[in-house]
PDB file of N, CA, C and O in Angstrom, chain B, residues numbered from 101:
ATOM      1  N   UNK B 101    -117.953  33.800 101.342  1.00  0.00           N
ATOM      2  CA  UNK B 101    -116.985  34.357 100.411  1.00  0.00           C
ATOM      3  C   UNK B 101    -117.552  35.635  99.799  1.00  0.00           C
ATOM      4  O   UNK B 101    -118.754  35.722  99.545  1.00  0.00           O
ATOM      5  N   UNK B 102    -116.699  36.619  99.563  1.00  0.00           N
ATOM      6  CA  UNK B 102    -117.226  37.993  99.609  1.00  0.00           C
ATOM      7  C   UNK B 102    -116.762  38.082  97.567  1.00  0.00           C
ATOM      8  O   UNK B 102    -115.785  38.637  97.064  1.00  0.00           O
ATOM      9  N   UNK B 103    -117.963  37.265  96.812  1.00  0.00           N
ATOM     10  CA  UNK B 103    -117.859  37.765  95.345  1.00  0.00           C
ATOM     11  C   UNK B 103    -117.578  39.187  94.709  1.00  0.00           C
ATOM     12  O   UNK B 103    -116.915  39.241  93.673  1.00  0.00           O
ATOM     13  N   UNK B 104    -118.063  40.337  95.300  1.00  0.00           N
ATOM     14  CA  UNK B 104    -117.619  41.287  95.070  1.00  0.00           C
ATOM     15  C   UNK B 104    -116.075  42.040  94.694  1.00  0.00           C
ATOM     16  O   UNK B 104    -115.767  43.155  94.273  1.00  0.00           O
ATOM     17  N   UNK B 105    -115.427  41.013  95.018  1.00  0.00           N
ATOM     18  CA  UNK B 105    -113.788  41.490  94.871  1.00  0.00           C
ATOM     19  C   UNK B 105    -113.220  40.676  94.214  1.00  0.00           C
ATOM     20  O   UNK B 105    -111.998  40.595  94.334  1.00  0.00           O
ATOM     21  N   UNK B 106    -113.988  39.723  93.218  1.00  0.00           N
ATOM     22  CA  UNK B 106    -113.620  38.976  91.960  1.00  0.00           C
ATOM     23  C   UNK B 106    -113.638  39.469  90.772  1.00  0.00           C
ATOM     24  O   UNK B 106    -112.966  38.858  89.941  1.00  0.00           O
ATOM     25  N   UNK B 107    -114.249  40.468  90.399  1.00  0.00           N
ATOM     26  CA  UNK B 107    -114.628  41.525  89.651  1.00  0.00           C
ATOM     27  C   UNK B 107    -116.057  40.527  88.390  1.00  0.00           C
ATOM     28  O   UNK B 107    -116.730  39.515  88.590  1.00  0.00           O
ATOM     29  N   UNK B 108    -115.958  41.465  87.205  1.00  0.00           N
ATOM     30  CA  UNK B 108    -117.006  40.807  86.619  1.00  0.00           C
ATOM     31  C   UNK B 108    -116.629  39.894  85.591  1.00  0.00           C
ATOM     32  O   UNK B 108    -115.555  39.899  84.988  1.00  0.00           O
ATOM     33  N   UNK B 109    -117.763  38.962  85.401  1.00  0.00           N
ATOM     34  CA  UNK B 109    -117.786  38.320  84.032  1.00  0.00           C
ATOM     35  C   UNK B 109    -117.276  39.184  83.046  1.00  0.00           C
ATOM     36  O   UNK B 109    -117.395  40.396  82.865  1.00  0.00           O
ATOM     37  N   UNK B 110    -116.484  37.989  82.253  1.00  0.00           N
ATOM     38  CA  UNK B 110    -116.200  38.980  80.927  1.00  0.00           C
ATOM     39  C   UNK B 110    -117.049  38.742  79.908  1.00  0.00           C
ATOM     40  O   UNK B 110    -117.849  37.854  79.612  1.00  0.00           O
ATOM     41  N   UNK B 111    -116.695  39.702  79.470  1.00  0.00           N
ATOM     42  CA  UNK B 111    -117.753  40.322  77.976  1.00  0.00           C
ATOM     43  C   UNK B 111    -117.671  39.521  77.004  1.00  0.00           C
ATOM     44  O   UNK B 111    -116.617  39.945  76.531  1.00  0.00           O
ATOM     45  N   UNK B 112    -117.967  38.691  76.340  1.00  0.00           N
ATOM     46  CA  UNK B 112    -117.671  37.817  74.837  1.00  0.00           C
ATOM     47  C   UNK B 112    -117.861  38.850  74.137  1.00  0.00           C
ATOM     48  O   UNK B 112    -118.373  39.904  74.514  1.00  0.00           O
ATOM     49  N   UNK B 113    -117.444  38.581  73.062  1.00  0.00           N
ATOM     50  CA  UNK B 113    -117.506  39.407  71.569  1.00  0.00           C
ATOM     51  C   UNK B 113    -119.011  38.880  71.330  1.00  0.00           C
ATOM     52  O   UNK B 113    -119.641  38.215  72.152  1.00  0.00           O
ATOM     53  N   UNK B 114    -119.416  39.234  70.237  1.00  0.00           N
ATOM     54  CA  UNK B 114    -120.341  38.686  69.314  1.00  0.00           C
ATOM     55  C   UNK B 114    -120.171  38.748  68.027  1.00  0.00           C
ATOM     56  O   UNK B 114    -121.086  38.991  67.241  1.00  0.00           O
ATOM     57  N   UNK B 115    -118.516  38.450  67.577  1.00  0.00           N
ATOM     58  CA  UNK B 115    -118.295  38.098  66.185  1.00  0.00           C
ATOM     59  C   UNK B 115    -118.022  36.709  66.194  1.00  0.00           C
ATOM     60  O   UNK B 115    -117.625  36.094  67.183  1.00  0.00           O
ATOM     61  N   UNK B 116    -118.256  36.190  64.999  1.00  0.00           N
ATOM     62  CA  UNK B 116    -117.858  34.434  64.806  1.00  0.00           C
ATOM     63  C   UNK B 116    -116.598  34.363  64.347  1.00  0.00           C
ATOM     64  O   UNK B 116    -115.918  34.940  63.499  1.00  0.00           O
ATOM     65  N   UNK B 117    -116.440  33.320  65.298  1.00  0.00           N
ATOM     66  CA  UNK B 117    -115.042  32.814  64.912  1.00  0.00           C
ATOM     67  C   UNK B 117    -114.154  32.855  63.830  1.00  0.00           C
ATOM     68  O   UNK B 117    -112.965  33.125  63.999  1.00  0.00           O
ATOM     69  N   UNK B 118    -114.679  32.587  62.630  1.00  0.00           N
ATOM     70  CA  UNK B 118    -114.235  32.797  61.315  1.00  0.00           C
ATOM     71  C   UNK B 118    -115.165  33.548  60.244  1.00  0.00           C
ATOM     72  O   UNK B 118    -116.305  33.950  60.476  1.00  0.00           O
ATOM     73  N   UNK B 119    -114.518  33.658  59.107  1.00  0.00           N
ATOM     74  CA  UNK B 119    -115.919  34.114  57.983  1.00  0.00           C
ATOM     75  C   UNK B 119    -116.776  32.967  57.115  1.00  0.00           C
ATOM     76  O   UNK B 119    -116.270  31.966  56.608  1.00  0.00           O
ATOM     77  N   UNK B 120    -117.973  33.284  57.069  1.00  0.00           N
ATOM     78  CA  UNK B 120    -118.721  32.009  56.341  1.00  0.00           C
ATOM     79  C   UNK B 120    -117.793  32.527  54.708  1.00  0.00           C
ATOM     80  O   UNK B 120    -117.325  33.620  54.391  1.00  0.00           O
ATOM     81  N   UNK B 121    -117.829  30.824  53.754  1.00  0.00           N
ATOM     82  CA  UNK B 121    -117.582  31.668  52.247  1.00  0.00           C
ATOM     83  C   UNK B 121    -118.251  32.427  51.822  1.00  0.00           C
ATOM     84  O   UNK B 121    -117.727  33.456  51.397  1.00  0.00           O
ATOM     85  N   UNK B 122    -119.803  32.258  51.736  1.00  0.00           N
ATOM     86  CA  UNK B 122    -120.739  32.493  50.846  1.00  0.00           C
ATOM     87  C   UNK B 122    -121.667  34.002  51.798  1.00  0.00           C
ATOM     88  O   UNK B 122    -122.804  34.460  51.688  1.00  0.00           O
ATOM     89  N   UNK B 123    -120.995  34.206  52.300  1.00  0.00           N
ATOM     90  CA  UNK B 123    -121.295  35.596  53.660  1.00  0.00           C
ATOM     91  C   UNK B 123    -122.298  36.895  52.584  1.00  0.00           C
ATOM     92  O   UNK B 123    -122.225  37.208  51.395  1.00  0.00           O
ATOM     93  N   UNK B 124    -122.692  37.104  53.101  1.00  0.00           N
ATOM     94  CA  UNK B 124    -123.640  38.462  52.341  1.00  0.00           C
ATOM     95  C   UNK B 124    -122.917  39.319  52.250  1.00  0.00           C
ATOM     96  O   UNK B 124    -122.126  39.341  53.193  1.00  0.00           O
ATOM     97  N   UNK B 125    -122.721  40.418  51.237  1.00  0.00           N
ATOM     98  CA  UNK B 125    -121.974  41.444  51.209  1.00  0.00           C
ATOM     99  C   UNK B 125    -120.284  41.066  50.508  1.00  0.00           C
ATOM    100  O   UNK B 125    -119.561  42.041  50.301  1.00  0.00           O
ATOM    101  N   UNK B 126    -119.707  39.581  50.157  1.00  0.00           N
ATOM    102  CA  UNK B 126    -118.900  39.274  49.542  1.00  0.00           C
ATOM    103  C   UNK B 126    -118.916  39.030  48.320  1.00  0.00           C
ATOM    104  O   UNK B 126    -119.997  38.695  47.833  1.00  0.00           O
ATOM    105  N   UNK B 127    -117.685  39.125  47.425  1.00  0.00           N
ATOM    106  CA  UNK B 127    -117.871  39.261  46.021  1.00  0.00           C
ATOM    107  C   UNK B 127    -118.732  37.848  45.556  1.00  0.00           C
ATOM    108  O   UNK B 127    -119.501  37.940  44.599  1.00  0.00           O
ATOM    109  N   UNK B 128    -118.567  36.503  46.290  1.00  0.00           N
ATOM    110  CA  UNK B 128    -119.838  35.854  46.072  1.00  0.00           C
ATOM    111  C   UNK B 128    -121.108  35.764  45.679  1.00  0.00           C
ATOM    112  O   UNK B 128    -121.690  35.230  44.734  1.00  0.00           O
ATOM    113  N   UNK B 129    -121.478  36.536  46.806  1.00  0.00           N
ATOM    114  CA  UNK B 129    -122.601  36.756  47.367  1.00  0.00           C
ATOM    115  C   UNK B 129    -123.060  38.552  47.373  1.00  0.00           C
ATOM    116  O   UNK B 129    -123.182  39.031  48.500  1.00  0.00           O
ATOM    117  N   UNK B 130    -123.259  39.333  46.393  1.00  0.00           N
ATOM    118  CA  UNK B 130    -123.142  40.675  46.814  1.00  0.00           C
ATOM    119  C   UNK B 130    -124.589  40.809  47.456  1.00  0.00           C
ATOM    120  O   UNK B 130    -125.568  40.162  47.083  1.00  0.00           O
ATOM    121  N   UNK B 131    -124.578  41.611  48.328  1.00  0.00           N
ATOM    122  CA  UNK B 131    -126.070  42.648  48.398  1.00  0.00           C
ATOM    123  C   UNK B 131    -126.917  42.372  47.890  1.00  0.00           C
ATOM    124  O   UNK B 131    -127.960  41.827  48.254  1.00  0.00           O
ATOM    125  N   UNK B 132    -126.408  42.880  46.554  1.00  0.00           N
ATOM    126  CA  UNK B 132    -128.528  43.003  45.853  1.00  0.00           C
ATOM    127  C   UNK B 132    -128.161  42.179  44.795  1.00  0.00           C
ATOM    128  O   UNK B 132    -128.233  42.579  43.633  1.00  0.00           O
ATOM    129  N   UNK B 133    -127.740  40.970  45.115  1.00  0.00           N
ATOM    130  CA  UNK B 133    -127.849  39.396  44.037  1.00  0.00           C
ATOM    131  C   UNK B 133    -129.078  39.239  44.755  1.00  0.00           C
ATOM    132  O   UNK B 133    -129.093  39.566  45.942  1.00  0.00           O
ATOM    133  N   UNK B 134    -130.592  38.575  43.958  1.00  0.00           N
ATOM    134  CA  UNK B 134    -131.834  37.963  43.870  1.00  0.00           C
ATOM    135  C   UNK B 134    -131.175  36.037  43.513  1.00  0.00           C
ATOM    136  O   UNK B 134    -130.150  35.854  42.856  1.00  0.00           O
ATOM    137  N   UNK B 135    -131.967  34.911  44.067  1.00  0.00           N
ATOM    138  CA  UNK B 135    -131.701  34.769  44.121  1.00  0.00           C
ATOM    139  C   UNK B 135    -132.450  34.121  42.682  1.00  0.00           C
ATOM    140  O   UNK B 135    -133.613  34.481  42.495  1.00  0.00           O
ATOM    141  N   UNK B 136    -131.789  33.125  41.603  1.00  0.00           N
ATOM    142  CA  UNK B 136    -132.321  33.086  40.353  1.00  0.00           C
ATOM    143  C   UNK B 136    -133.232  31.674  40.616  1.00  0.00           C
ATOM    144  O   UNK B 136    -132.651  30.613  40.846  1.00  0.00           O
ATOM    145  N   UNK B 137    -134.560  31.752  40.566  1.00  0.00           N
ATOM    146  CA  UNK B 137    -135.474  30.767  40.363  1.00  0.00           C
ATOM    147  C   UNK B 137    -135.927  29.968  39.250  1.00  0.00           C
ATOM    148  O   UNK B 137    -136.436  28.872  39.482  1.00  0.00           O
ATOM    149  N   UNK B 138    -135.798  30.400  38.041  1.00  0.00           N
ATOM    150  CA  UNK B 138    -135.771  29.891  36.912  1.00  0.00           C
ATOM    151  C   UNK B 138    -134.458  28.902  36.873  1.00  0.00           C
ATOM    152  O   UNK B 138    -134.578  27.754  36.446  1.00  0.00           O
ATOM    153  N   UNK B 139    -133.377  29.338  37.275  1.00  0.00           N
ATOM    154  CA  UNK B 139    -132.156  28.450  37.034  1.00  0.00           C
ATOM    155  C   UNK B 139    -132.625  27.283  37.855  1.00  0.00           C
ATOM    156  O   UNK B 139    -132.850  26.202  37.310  1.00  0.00           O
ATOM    157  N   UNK B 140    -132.792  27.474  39.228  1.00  0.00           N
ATOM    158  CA  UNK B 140    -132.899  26.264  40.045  1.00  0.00           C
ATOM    159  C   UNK B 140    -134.149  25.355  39.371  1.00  0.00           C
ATOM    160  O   UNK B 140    -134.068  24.137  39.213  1.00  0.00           O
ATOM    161  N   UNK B 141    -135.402  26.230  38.978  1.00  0.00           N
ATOM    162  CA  UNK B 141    -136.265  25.591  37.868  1.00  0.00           C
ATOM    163  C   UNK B 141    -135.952  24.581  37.435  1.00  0.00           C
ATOM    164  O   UNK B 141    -136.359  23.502  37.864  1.00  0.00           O
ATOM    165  N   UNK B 142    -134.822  24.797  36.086  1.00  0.00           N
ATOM    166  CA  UNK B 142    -134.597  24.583  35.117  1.00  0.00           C
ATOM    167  C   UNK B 142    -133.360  23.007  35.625  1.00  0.00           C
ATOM    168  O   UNK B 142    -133.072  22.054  34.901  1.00  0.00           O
ATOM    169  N   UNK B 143    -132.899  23.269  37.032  1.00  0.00           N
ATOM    170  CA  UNK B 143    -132.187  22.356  37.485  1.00  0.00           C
ATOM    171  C   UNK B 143    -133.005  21.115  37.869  1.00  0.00           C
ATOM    172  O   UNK B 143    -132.902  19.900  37.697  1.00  0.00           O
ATOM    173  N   UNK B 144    -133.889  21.983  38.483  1.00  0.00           N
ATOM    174  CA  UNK B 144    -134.807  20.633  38.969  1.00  0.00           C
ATOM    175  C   UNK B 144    -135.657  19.470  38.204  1.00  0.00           C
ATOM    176  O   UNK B 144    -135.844  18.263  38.356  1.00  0.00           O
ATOM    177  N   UNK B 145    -136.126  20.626  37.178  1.00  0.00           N
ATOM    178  CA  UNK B 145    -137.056  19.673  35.750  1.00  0.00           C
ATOM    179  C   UNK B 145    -135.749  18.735  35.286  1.00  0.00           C
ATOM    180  O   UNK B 145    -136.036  17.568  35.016  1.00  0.00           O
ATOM    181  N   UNK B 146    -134.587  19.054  35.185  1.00  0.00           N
ATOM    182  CA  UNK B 146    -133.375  18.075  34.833  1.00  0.00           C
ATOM    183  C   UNK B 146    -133.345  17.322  35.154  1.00  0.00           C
ATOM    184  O   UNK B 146    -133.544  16.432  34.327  1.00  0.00           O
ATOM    185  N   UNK B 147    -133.135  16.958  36.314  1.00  0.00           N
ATOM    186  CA  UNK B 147    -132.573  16.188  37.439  1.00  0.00           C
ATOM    187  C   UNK B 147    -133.997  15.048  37.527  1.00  0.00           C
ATOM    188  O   UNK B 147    -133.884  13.824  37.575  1.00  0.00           O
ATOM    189  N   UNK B 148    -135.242  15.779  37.531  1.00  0.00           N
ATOM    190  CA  UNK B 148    -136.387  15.012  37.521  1.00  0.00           C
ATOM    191  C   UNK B 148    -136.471  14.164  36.186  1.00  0.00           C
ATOM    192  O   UNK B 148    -136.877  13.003  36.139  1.00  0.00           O
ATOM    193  N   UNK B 149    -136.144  14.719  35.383  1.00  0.00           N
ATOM    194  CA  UNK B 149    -136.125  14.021  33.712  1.00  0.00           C
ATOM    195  C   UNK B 149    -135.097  12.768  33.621  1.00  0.00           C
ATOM    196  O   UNK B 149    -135.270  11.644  33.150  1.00  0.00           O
ATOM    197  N   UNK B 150    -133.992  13.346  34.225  1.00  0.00           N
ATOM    198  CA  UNK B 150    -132.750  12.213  34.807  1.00  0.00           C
ATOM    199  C   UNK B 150    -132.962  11.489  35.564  1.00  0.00           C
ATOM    200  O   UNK B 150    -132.150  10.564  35.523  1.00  0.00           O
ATOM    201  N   UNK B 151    -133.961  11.354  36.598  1.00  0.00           N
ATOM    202  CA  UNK B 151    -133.743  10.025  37.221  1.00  0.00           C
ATOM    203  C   UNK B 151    -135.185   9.498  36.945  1.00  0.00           C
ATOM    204  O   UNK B 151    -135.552   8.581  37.681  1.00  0.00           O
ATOM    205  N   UNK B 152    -136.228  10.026  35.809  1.00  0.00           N
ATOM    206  CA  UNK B 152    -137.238   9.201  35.122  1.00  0.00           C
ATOM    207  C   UNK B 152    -136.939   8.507  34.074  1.00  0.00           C
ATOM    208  O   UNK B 152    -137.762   7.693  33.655  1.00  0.00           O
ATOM    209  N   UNK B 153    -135.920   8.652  33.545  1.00  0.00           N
ATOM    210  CA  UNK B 153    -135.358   8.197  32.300  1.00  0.00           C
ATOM    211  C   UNK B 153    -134.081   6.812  32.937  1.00  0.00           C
ATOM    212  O   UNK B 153    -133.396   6.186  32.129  1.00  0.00           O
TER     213      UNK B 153
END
């Protein structure tokens, strides 16, 4: 069988299917948001205090 006259594979995109919510560059999520370590800190000593108590 002479493949040559099937022509070629096609090309996929390389965009995803949909948009993530939390996507970089959305009003979410902007650019140059850091991400806050003290808060998650401050979550965790909680949560640790809460299930010692």
């Amino acid at each position: 069988m002479d493949y040559s006259k099937q022509g070629g594979a096609r090309q996929g995109s390389n965009k995803p299917r949909h948009a993530e919510h939390n996507a970089k560059g959305t009003a979410k999520n902007p650019y140059d948001k850091k991400a806050d370590k003290a808060a998650l800190l401050e979550r965790m000593k909680a949560a640790a205090k809460k299930q010692e108590s």
